[in-house]
Residue frames as a rotation matrix with the C-alpha (Angstrom) as fourth column:
UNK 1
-0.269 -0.313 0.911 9.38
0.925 -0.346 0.155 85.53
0.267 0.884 0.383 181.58
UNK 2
-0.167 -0.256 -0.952 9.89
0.658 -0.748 0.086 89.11
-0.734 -0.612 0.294 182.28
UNK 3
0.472 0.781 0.410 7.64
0.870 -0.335 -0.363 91.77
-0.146 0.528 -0.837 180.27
UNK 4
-0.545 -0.511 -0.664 9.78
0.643 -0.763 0.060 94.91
-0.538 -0.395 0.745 179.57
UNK 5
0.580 0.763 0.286 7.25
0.807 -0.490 -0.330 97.76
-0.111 0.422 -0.900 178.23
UNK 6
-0.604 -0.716 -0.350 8.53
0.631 -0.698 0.339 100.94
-0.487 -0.016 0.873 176.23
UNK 7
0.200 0.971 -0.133 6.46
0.623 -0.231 -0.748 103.88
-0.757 0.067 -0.651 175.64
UNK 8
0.045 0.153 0.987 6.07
0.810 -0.584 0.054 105.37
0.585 0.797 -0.150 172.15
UNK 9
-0.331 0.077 -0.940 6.18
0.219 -0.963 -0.156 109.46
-0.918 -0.257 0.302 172.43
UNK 10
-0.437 0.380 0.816 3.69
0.900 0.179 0.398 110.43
0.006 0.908 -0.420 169.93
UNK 11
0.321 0.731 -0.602 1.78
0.631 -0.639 -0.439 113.84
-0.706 -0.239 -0.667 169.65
UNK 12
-0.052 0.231 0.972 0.66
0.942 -0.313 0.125 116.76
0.333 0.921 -0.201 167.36
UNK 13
-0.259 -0.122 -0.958 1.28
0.723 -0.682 -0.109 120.48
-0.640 -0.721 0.264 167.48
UNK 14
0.505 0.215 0.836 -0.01
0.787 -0.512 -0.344 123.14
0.354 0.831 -0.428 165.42
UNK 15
-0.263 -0.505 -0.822 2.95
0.265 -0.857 0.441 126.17
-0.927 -0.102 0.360 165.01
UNK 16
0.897 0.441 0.016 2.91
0.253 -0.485 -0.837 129.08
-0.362 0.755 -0.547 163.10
UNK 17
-0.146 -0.979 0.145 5.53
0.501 0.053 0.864 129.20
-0.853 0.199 0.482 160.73
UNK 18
-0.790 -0.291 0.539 5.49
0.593 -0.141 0.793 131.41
-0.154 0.946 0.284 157.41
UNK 19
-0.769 0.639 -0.012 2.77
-0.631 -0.755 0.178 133.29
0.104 0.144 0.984 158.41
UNK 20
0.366 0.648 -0.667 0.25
-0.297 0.761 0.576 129.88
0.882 -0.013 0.472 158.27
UNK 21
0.369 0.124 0.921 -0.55
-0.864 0.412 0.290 127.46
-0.344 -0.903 0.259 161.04
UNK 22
0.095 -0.132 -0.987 0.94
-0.736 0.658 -0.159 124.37
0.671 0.741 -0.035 160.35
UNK 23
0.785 0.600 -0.154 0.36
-0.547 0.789 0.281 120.79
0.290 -0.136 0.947 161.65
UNK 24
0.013 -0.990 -0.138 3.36
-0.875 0.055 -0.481 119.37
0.484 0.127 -0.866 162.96
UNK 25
0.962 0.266 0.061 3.37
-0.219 0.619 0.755 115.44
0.163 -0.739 0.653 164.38
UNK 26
0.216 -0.946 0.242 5.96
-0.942 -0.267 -0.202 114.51
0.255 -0.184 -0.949 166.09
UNK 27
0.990 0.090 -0.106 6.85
-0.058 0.960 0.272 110.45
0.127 -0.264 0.956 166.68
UNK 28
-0.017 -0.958 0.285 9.82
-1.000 0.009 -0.028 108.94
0.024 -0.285 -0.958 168.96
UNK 29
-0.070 -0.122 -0.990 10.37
-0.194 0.975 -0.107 104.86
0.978 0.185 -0.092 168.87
UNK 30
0.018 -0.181 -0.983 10.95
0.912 0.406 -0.058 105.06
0.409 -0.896 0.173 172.63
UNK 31
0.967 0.238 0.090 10.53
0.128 -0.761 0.636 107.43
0.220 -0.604 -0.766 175.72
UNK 32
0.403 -0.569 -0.717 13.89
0.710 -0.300 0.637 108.02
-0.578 -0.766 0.283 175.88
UNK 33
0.839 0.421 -0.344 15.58
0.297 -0.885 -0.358 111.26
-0.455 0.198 -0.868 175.22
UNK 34
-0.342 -0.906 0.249 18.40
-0.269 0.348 0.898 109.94
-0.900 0.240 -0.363 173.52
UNK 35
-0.290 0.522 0.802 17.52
0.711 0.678 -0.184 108.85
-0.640 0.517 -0.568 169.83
UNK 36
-0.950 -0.078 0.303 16.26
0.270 -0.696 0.666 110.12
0.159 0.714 0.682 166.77
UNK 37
-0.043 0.912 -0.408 12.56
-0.190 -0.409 -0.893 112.30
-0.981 0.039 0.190 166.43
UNK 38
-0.600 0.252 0.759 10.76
0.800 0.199 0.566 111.87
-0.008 0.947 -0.321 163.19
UNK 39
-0.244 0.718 -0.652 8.53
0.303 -0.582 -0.755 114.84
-0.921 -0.382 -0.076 162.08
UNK 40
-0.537 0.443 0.718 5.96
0.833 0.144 0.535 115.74
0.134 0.885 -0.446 159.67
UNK 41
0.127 0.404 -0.906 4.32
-0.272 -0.864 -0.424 118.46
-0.954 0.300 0.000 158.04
UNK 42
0.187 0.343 0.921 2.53
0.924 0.256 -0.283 118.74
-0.333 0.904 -0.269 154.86
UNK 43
-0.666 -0.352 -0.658 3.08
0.229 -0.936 0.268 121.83
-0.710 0.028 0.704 152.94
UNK 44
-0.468 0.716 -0.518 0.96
-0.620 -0.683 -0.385 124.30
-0.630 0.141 0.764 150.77
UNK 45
-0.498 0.098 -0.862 1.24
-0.749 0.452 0.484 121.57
0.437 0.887 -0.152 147.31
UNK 46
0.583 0.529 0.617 -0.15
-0.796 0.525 0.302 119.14
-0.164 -0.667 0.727 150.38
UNK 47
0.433 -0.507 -0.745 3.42
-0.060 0.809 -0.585 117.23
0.899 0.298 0.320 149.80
UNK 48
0.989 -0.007 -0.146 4.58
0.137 0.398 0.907 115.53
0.052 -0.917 0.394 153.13
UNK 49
-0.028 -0.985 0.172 7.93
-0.461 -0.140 -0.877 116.93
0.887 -0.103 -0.450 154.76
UNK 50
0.987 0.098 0.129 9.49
-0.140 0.110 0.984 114.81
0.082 -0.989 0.122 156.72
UNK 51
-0.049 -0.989 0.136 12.76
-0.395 -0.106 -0.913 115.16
0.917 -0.098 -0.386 158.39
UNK 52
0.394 0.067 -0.917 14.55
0.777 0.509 0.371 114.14
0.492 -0.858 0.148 161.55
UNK 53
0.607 -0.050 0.793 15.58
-0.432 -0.859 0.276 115.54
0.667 -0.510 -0.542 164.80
UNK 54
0.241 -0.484 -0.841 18.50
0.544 0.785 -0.296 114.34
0.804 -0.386 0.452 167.01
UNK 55
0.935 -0.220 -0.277 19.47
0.075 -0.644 0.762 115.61
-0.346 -0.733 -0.585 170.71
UNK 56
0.178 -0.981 0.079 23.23
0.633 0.053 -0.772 116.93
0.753 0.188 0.630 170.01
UNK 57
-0.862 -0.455 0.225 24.58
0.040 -0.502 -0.864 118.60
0.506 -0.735 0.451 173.61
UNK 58
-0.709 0.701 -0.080 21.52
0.528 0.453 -0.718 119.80
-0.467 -0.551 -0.691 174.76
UNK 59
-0.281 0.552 -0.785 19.50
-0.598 -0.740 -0.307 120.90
-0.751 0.383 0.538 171.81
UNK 60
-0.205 0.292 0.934 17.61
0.345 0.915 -0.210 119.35
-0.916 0.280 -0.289 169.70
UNK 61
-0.241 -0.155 -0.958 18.74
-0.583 -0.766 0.271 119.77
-0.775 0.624 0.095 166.14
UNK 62
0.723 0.231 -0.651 17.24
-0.658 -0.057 -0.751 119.45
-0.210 0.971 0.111 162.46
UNK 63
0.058 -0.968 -0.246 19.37
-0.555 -0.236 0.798 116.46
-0.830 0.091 -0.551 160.67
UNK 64
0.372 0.565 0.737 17.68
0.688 0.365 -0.627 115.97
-0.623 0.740 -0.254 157.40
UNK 65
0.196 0.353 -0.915 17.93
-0.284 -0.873 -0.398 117.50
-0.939 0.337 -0.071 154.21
UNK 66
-0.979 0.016 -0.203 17.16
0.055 -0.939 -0.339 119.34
-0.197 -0.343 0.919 152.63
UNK 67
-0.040 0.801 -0.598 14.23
0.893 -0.240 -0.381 120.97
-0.449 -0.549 -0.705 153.93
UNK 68
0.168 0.249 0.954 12.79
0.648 -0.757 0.084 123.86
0.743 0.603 -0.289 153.10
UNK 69
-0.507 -0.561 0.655 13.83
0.073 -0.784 -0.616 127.16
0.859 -0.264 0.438 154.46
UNK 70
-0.100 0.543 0.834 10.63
-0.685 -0.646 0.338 127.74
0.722 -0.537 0.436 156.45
UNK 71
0.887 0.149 -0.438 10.72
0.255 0.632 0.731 124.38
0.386 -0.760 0.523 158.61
UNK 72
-0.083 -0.897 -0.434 14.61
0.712 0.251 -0.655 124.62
0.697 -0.363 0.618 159.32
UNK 73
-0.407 -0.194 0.893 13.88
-0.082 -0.965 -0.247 128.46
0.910 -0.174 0.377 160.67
UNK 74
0.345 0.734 0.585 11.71
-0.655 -0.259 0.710 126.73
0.672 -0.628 0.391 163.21
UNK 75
0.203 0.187 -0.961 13.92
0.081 0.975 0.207 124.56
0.976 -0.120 0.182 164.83
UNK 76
-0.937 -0.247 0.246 14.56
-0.213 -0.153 -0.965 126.30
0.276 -0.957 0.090 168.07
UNK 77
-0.084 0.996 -0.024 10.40
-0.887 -0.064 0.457 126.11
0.454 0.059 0.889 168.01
UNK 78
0.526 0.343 -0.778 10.87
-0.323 0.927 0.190 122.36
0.787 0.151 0.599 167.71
UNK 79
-0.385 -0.922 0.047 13.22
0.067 -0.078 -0.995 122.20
0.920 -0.380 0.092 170.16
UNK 80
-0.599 0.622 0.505 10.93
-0.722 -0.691 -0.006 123.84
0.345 -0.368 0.863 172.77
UNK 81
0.140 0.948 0.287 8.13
-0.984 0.100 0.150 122.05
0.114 -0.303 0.946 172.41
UNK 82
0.236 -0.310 -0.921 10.04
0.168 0.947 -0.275 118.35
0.957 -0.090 0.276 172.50
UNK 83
-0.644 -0.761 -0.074 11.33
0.010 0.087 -0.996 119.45
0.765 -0.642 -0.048 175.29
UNK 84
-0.575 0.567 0.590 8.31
-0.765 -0.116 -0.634 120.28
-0.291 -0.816 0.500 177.48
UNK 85
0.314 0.429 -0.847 6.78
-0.607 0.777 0.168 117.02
0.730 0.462 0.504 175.84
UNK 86
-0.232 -0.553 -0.801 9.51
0.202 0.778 -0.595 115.13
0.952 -0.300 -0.069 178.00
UNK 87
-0.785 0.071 0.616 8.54
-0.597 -0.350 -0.721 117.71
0.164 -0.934 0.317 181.17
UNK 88
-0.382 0.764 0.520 5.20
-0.923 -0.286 -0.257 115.82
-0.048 -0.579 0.814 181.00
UNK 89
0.187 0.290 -0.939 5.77
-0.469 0.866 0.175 112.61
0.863 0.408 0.298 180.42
């Protein structure tokens, strides 16, 4: 019987978005770079936003909603930082 192991991509960033730091975790089901992101972020009321992220060409874009104004404004941000996630895995 042949073991087949897939690694989770899990990890926390802290961007500044609206003027505030904010907490962002990011979680993938699998290391590959195909597939949806999940991400979270609490906001000011300390309700939990959470939305997805999908690769479409070669950007990773926002495809939840609706979201508030000030997460969507950051997805080139998110973008970014998924991406050098994958440089260092």
């Amino acid at each position: 019987m042949e073991l087949k192991y897939i690694k989770n991509v899990q990890f926390t960033r802290l961007i500044k978005v609206d003027g505030r730091l904010k907490e962002f975790n990011f979680r993938k089901p699998n290391g590959r770079e195909e597939g949806l992101f999940t991400v979270d972020v609490i906001d000011e009321r300390g309700t939990r936003i959470i939305f997805n992220m999908e690769k479409e060409e070669s950007n990773w874009k926002i495809i939840s909603s609706p979201i508030p104004n000030w997460v969507a404004e950051s997805e080139s941000s998110f973008h970014e930082i998924i991406e050098e996630e994958f440089k260092s895995i």
